[in-house]
C-alpha positions as CSV (number, residue, x, y, z in Angstrom):
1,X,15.8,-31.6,68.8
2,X,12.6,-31.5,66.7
3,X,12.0,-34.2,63.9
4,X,9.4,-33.4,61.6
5,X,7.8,-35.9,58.9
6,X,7.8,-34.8,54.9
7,X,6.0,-37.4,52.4
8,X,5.6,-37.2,49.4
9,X,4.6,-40.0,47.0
10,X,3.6,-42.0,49.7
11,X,7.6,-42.1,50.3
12,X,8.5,-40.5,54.0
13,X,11.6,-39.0,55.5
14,X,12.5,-37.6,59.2
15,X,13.3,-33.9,59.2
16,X,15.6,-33.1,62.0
17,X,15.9,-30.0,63.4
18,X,17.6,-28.4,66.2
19,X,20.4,-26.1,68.0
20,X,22.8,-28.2,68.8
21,X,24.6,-31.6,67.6
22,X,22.5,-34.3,67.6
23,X,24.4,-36.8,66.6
24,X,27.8,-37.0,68.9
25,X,29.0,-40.5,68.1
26,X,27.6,-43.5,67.0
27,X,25.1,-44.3,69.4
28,X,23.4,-40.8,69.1
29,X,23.2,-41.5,65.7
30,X,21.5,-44.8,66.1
31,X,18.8,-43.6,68.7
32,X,17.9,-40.6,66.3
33,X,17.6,-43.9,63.4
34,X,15.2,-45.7,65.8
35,X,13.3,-42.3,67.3
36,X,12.5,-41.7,63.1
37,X,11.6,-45.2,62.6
38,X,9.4,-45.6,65.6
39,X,7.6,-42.3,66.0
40,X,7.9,-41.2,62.2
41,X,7.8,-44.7,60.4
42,X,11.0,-44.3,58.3
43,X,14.8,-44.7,58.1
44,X,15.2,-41.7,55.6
45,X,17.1,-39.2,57.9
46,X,17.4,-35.5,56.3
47,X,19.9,-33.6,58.5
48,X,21.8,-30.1,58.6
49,X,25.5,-30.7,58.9
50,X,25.4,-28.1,61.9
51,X,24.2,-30.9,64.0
52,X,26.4,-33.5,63.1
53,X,29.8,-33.2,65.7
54,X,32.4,-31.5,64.5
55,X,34.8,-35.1,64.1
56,X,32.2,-36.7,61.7
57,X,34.4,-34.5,59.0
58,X,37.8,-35.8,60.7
59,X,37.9,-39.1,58.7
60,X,40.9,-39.4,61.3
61,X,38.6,-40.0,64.6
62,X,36.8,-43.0,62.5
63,X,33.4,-41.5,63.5
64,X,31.7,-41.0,60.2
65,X,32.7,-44.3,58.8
66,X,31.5,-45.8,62.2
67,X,28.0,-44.1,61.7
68,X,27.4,-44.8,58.1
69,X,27.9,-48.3,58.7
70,X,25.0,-48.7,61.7
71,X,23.0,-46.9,59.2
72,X,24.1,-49.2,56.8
73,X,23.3,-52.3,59.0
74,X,20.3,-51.5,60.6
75,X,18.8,-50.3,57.1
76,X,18.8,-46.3,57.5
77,X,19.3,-43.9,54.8
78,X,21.2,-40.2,55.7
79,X,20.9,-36.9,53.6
80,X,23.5,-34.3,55.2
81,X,23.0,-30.6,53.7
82,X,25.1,-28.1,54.1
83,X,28.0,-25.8,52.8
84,X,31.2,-28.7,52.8
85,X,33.5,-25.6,51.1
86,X,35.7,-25.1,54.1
87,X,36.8,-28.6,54.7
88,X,39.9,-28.9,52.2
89,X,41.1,-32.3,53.0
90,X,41.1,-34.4,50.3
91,X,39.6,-37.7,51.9
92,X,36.8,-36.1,52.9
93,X,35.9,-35.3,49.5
94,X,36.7,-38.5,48.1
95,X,34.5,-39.7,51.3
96,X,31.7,-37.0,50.2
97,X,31.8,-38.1,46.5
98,X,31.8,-41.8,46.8
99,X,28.9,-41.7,49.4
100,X,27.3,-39.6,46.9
101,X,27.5,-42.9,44.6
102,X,25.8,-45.0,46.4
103,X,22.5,-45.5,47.7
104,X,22.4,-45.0,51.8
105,X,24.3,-41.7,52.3
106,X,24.2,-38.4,50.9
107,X,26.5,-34.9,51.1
108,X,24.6,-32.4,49.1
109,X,24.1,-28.2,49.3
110,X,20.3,-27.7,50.5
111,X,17.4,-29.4,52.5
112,X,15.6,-29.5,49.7
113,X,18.3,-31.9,47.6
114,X,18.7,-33.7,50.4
115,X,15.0,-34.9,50.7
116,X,15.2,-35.8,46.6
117,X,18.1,-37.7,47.1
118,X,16.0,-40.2,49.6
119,X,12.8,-39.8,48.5
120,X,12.7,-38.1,44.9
């Protein structure tokens, strides 16, 4: 894993790159939120979908609600980017589009979007 700073403004997200999952449940998810706090100085996370786990898009296994919500509570902001086309259940894009809504976590197409969305 490899988490890069981007500013612009004087606003600042984390860049995360990598090869593999990095978040894997909630606790993963949390470290990463205090690793870009701590070593980057923000709780804007921009992230590739390809290393979320594979359940965050089963609303079934409770993990994405369980993440967004220590985001939520410990004041971190998500951006996941990537191609969402092949998941056809309906809760997860009523899950996508609602997030989209609101203010802490974001579903969109590109890297690029996903940085606006935190820090346009």
């Amino acid at each position: 894993m490899d988490i890069t700073k981007f500013e612009k403004d004087g606003a600042v997200c984390a860049i995360v790159n990598g090869d593999s999952p990095v978040i894997t449940d909630a606790q993963s998810a949390l470290d990463l939120l205090m690793t870009a706090k701590y070593e980057i100085g923000t709780e804007n996370i921009v992230i590739s979908s390809a290393l979320l786990a594979a359940d965050f898009f089963v609303l079934s296994t409770g993990l994405a609600g369980e993440i967004l919500q220590k985001y939520v509570n410990y004041g971190g902001r998500i951006a996941v980017y990537g191609d969402y086309s092949s998941y056809t259940s309906k809760a997860l894009k009523d899950f996508i589009y609602e997030s989209n809504k609101g203010i802490n976590a974001f579903f969109v197409a590109t890297k690029e979007e996903a940085i606006e969305k935190l820090i346009g």
